[in-house]
Jmol script that loads the backbone (N, CA, C; Angstrom):
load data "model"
ATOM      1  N   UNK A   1     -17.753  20.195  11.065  1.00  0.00           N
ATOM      2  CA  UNK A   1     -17.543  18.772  11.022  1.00  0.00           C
ATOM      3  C   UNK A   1     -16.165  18.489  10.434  1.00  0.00           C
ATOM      4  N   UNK A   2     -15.381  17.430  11.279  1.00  0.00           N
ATOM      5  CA  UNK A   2     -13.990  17.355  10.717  1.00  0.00           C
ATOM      6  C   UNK A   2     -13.926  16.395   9.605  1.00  0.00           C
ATOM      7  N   UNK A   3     -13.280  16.761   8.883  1.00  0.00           N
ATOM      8  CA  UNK A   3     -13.098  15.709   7.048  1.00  0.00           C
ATOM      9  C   UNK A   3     -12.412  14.302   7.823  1.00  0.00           C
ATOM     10  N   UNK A   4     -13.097  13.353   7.198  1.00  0.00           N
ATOM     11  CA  UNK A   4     -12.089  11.877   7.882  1.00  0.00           C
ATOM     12  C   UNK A   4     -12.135  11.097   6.478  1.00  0.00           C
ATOM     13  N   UNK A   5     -11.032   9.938   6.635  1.00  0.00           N
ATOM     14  CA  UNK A   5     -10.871   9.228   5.579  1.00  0.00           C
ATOM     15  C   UNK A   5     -10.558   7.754   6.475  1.00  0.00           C
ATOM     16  N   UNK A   6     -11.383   7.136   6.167  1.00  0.00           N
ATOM     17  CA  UNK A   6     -11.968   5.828   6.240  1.00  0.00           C
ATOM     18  C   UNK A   6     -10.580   5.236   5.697  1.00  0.00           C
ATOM     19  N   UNK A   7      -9.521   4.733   6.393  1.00  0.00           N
ATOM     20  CA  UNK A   7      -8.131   3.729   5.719  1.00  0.00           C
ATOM     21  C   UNK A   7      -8.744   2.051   5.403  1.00  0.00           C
ATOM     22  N   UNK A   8      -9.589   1.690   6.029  1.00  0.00           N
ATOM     23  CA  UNK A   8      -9.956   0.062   5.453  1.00  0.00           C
ATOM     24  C   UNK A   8     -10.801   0.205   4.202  1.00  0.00           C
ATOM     25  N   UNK A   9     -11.472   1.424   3.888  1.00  0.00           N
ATOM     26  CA  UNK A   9     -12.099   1.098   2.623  1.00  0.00           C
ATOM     27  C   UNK A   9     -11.052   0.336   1.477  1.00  0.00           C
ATOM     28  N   UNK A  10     -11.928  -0.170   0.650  1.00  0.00           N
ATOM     29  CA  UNK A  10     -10.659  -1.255  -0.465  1.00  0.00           C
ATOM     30  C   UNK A  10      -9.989  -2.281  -0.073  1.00  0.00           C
ATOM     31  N   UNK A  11      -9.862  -2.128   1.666  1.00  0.00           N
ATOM     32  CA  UNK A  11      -9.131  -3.279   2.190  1.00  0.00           C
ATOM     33  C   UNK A  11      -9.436  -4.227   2.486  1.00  0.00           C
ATOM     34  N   UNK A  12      -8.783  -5.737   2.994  1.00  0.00           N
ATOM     35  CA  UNK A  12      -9.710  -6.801   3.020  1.00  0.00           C
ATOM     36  C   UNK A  12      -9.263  -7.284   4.637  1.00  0.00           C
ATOM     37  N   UNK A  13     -10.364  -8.230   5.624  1.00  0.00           N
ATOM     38  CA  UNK A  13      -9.875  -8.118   6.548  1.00  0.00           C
ATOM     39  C   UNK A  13      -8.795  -8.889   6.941  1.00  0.00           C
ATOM     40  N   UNK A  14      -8.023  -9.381   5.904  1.00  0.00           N
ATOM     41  CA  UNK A  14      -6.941  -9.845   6.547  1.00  0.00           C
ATOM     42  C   UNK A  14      -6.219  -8.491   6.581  1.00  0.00           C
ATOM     43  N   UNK A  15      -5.984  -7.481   5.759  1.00  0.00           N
ATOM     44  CA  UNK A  15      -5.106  -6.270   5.791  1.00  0.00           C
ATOM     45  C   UNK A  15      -4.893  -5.396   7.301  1.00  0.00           C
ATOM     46  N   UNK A  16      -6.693  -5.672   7.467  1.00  0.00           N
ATOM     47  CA  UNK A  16      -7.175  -4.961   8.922  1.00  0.00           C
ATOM     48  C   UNK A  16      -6.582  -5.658  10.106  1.00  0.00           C
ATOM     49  N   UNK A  17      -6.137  -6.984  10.149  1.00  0.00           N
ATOM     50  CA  UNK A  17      -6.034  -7.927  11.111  1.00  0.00           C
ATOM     51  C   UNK A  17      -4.209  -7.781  11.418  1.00  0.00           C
ATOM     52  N   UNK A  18      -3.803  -7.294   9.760  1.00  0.00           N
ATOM     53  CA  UNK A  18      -2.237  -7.708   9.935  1.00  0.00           C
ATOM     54  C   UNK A  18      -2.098  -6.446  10.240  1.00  0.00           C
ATOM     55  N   UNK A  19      -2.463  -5.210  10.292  1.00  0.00           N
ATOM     56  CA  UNK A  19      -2.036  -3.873  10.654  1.00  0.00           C
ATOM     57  C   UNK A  19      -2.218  -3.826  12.420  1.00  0.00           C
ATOM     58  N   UNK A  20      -3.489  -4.394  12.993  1.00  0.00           N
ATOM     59  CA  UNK A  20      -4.028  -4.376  14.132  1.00  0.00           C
ATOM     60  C   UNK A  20      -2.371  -4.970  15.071  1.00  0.00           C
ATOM     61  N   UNK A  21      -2.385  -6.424  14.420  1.00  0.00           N
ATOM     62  CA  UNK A  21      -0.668  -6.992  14.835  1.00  0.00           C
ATOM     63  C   UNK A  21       0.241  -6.156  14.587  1.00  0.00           C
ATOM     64  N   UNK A  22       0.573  -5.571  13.530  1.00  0.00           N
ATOM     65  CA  UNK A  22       1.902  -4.543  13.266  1.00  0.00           C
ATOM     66  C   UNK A  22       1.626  -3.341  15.006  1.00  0.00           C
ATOM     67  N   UNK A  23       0.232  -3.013  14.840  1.00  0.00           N
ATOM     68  CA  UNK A  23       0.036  -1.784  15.957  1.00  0.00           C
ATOM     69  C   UNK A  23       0.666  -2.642  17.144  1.00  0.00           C
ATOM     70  N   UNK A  24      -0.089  -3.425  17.555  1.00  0.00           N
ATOM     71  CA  UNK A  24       0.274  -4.139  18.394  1.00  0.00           C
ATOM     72  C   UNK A  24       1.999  -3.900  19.036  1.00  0.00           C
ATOM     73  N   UNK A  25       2.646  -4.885  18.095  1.00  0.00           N
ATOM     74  CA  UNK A  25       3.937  -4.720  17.667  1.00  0.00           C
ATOM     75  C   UNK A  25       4.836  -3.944  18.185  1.00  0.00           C
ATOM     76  N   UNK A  26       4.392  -2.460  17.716  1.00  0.00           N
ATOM     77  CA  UNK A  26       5.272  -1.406  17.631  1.00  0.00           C
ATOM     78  C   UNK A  26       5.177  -0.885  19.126  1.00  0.00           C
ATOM     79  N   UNK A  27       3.752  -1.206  19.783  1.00  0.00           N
ATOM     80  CA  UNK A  27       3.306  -0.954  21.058  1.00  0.00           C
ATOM     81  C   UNK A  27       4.342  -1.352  22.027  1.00  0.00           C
ATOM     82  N   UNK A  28       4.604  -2.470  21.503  1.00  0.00           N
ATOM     83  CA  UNK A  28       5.509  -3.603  22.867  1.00  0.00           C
ATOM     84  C   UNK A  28       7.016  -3.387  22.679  1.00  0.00           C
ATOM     85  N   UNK A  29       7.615  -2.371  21.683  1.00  0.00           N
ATOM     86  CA  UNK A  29       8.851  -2.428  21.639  1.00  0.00           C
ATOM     87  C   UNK A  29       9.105  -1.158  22.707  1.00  0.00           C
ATOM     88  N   UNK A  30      10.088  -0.966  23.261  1.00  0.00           N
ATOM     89  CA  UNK A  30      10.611  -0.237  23.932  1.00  0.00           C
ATOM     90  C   UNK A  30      11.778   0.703  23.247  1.00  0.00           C
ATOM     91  N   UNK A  31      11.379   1.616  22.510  1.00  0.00           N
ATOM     92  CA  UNK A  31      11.948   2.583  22.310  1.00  0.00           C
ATOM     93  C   UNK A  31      11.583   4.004  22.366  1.00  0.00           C
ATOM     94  N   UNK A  32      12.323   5.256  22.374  1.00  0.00           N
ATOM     95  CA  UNK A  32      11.767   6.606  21.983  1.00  0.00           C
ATOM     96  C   UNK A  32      10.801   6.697  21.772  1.00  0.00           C
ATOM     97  N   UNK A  33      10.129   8.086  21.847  1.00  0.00           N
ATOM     98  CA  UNK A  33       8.973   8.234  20.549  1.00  0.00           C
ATOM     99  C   UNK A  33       9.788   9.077  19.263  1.00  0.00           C
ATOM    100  N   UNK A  34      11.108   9.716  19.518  1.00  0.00           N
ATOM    101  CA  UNK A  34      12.077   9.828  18.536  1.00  0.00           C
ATOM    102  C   UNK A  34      12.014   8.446  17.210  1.00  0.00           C
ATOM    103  N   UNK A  35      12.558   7.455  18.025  1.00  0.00           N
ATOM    104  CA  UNK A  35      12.895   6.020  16.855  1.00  0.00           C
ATOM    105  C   UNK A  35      11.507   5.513  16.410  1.00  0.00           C
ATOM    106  N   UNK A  36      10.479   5.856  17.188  1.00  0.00           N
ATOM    107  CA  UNK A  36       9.196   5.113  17.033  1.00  0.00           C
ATOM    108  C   UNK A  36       8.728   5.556  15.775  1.00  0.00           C
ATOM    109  N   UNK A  37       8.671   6.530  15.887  1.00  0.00           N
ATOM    110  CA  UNK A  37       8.026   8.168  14.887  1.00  0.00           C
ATOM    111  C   UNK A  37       8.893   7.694  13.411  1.00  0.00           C
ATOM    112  N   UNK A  38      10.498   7.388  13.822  1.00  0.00           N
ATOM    113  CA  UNK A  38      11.118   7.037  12.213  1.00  0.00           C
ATOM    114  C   UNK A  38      10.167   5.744  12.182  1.00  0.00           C
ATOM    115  N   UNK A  39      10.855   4.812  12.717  1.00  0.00           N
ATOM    116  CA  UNK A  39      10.585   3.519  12.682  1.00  0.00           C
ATOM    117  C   UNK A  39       9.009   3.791  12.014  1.00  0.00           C
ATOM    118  N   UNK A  40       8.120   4.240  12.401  1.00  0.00           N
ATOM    119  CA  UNK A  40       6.862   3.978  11.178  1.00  0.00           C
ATOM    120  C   UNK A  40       6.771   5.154  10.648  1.00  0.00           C
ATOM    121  N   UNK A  41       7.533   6.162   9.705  1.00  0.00           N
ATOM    122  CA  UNK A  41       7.625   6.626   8.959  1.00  0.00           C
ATOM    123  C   UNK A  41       8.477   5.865   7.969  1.00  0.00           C
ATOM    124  N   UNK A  42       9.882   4.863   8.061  1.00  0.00           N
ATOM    125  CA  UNK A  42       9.742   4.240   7.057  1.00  0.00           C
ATOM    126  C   UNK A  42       9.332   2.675   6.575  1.00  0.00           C
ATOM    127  N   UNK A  43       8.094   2.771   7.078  1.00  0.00           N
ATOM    128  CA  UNK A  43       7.400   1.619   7.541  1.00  0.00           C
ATOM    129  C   UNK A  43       6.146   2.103   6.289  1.00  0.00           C
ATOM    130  N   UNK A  44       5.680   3.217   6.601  1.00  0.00           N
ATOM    131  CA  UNK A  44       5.127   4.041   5.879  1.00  0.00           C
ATOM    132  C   UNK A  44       5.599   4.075   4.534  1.00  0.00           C
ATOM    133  N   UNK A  45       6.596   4.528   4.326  1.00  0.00           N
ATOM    134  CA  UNK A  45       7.186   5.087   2.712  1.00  0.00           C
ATOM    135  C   UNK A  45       7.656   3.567   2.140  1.00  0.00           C
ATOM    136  N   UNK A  46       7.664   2.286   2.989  1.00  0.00           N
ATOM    137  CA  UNK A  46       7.853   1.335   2.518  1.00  0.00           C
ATOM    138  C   UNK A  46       6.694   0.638   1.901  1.00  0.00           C
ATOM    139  N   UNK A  47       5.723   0.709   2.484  1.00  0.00           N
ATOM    140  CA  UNK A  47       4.744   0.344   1.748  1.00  0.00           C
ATOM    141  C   UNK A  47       3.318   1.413   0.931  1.00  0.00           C
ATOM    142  N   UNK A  48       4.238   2.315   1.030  1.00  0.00           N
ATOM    143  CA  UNK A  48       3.768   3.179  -0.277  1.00  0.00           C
ATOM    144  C   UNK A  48       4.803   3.280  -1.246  1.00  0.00           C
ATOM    145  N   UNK A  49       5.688   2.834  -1.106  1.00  0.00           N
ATOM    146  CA  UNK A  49       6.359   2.980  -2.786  1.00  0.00           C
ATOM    147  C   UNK A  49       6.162   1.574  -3.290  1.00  0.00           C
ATOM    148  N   UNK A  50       5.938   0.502  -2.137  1.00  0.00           N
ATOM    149  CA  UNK A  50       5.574  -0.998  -2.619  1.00  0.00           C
ATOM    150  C   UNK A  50       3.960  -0.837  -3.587  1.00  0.00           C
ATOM    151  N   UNK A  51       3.548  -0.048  -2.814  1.00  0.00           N
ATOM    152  CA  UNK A  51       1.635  -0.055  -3.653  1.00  0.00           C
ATOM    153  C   UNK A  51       2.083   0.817  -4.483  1.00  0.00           C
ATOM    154  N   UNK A  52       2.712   1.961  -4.880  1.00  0.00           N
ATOM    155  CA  UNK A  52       3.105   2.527  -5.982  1.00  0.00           C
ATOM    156  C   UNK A  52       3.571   2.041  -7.066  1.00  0.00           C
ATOM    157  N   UNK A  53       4.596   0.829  -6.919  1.00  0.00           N
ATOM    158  CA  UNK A  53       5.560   0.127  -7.778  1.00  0.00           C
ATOM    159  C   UNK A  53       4.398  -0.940  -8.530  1.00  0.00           C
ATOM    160  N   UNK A  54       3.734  -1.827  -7.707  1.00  0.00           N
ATOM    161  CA  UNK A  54       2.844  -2.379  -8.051  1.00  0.00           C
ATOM    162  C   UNK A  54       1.913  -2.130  -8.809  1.00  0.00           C
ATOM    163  N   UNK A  55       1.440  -0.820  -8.559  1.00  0.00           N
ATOM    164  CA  UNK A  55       0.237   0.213  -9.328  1.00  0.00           C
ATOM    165  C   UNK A  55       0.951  -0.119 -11.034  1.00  0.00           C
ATOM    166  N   UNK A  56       2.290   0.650 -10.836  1.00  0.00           N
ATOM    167  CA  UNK A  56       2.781   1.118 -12.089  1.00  0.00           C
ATOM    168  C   UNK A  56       3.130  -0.295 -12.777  1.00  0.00           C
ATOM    169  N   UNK A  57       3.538  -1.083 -11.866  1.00  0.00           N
ATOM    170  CA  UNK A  57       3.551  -2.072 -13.381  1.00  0.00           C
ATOM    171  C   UNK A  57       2.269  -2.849 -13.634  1.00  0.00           C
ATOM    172  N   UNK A  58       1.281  -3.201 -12.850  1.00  0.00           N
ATOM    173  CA  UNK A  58       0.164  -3.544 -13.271  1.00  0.00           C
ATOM    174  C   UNK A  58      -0.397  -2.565 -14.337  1.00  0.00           C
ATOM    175  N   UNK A  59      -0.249  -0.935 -14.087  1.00  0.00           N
ATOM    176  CA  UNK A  59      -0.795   0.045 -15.220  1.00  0.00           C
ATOM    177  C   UNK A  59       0.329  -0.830 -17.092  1.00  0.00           C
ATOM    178  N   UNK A  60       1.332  -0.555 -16.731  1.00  0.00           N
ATOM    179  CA  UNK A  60       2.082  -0.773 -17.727  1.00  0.00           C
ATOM    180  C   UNK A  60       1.598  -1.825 -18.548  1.00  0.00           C
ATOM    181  N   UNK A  61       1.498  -3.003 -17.605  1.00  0.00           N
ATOM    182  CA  UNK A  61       0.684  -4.588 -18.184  1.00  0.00           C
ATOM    183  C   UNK A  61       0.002  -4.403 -19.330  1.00  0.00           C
ATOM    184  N   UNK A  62      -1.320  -3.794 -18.292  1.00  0.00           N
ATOM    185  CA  UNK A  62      -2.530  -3.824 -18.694  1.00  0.00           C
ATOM    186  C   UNK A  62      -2.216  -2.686 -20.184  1.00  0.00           C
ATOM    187  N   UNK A  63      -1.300  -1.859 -20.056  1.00  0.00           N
ATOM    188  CA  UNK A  63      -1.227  -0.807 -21.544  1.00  0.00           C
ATOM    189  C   UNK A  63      -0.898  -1.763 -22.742  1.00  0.00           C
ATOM    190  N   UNK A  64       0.327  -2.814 -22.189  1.00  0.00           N
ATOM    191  CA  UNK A  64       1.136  -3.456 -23.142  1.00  0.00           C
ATOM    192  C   UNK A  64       0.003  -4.599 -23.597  1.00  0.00           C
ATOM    193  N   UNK A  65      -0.994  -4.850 -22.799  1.00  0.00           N
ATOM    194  CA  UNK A  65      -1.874  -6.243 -23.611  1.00  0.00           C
ATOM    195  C   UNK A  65      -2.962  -5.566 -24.391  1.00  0.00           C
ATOM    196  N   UNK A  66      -3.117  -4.769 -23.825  1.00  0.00           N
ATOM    197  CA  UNK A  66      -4.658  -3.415 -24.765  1.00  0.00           C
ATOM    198  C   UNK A  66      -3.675  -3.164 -26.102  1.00  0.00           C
ATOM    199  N   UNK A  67      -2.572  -2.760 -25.985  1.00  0.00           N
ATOM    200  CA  UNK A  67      -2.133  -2.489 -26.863  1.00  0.00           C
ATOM    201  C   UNK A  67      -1.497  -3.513 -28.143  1.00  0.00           C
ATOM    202  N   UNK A  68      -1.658  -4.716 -27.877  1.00  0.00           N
ATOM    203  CA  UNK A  68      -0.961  -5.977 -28.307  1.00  0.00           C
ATOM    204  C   UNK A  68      -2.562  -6.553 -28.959  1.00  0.00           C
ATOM    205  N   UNK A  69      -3.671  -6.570 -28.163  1.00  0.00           N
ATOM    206  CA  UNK A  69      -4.704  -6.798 -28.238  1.00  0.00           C
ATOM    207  C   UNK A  69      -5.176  -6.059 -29.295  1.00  0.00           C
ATOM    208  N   UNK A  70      -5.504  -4.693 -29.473  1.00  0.00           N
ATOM    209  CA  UNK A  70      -5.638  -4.014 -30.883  1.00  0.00           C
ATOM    210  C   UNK A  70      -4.916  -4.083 -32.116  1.00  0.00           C
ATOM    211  N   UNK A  71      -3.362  -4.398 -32.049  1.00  0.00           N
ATOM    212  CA  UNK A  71      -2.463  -4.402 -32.771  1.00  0.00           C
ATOM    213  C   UNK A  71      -3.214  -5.492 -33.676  1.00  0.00           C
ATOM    214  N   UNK A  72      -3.573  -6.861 -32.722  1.00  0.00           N
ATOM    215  CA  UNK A  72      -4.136  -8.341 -33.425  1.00  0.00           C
ATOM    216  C   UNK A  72      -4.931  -7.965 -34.073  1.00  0.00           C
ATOM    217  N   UNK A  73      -5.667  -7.348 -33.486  1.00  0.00           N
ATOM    218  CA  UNK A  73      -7.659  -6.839 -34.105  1.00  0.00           C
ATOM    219  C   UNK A  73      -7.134  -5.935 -35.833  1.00  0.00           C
ATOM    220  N   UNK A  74      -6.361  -5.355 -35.866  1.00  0.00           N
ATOM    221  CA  UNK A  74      -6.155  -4.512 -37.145  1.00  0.00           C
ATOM    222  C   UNK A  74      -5.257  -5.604 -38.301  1.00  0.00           C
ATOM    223  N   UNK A  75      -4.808  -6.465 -37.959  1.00  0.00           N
ATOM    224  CA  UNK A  75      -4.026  -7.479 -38.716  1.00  0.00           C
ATOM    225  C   UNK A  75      -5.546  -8.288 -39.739  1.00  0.00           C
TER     226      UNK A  75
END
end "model"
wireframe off; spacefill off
backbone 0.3
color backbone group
């Protein structure tokens, strides 16, 4: 049995709806499969360093108010 990973889990269906359009999209342009292949590879790394960047400063936030939050509690 082949391993699969489910990409809409976590997602909401507008995410599903705006990717379906992006597919769409990329369908109707007329280029290579050379430029195509970049073209959503950095399409790709664009919105994984966007959900990365996001990750990390929401992590950071959430450290700096836990940590601001206890600081109060010991005063």
């Amino acid at each position: 049995m082949e391993a699969m990973v489910d990409v809409r889990l976590g997602r909401s269906l507008e995410f599903e709806k705006i990717a379906e359009r992006l597919g769409d999209a990329l369908d109707s342009i007329d280029i290579d499969m050379d430029a195509g292949k970049e073209l959503v590879d950095l399409i790709d790394l664009q919105i994984r360093t966007a959900e990365r960047d996001a990750f990390k400063f929401g992590f950071d936030m959430a450290t700096k108010l836990m940590h601001d939050y206890y600081n109060d509690e010991e005063e």
